[in-house]
C-alpha positions in Angstrom: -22.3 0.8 -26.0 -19.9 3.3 -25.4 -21.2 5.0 -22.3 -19.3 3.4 -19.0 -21.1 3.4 -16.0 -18.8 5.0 -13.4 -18.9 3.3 -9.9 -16.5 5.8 -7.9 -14.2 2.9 -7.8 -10.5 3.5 -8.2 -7.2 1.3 -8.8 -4.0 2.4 -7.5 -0.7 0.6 -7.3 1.6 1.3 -4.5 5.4 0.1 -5.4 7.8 -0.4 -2.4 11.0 1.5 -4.4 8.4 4.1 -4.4 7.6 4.2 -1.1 11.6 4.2 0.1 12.0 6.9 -2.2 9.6 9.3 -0.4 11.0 8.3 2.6 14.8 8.5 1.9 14.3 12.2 0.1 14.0 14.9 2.3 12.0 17.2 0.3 10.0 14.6 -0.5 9.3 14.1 2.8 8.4 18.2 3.3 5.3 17.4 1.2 4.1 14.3 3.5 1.7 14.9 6.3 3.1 12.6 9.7 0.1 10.4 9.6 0.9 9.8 6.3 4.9 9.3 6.5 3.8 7.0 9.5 1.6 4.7 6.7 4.5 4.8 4.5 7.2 3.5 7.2 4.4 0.9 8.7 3.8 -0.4 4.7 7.8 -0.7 4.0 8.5 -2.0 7.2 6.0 -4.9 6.8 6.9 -5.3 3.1 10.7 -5.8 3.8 10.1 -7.9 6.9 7.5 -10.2 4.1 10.6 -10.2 1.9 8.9 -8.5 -1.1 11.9 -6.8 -3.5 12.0 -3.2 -4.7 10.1 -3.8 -7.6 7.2 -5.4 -5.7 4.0 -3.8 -5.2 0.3 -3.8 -3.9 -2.7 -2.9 -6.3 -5.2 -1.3 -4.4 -9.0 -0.8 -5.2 -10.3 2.0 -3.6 -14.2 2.3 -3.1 -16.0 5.6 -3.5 -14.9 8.4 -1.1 -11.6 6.0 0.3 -8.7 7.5 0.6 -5.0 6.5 0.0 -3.9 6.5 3.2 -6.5 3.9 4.5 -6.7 1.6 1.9 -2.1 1.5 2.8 -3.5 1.3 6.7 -5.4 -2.0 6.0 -2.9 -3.9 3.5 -0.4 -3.3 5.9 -3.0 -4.8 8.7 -3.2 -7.3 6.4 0.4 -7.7 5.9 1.2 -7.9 9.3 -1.9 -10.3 9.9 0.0 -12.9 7.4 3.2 -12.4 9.1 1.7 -13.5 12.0 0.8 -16.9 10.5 -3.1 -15.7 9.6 -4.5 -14.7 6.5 -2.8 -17.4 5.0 -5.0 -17.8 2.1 -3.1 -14.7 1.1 -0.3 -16.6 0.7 0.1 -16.4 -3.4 -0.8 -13.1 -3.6 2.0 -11.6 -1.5 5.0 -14.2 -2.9 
């Protein structure tokens, strides 16, 4: 069995340190689009104000033909949604 049947599925883990770095370095900024810069600063904004540390991070899982950028748009929905008191059966996962 060692064929593996590819679903189109991917995994990507987004780590707030990572995310203030692209926004603290201005050439790394250059090669940002503005919708995108404007997922990064809505992601680390809701990730401080949730009190996650440097080191924390988000594992997405990205179905076929998602992008980057939207699967950041809806933790950070989700995010915020928590904040908000909802969602709470979140609550593990983001502490």
């Amino acid at each position: 069995m060692d064929d593996v049947l590819d679903t189109g599925y991917r995994e990507a883990t987004v780590f707030v340190k990572d995310v203030s770095k692209i926004l603290a370095d201005p050439d790394l900024r250059k090669k940002v689009t503005p919708d995108r810069m404007q997922v990064l600063t809505d992601f680390k904004s809701a990730a401080m104000e949730m009190g996650m540390e440097p080191d924390g991070f988000v594992r997405l899982t990205l179905a076929p033909g998602a992008n980057m950028a939207d699967g950041m748009r809806e933790v950070t929905r989700v995010m915020k949604a928590y904040l908000r008191g909802e969602c709470t059966e979140f609550v593990e996962d983001f502490q």
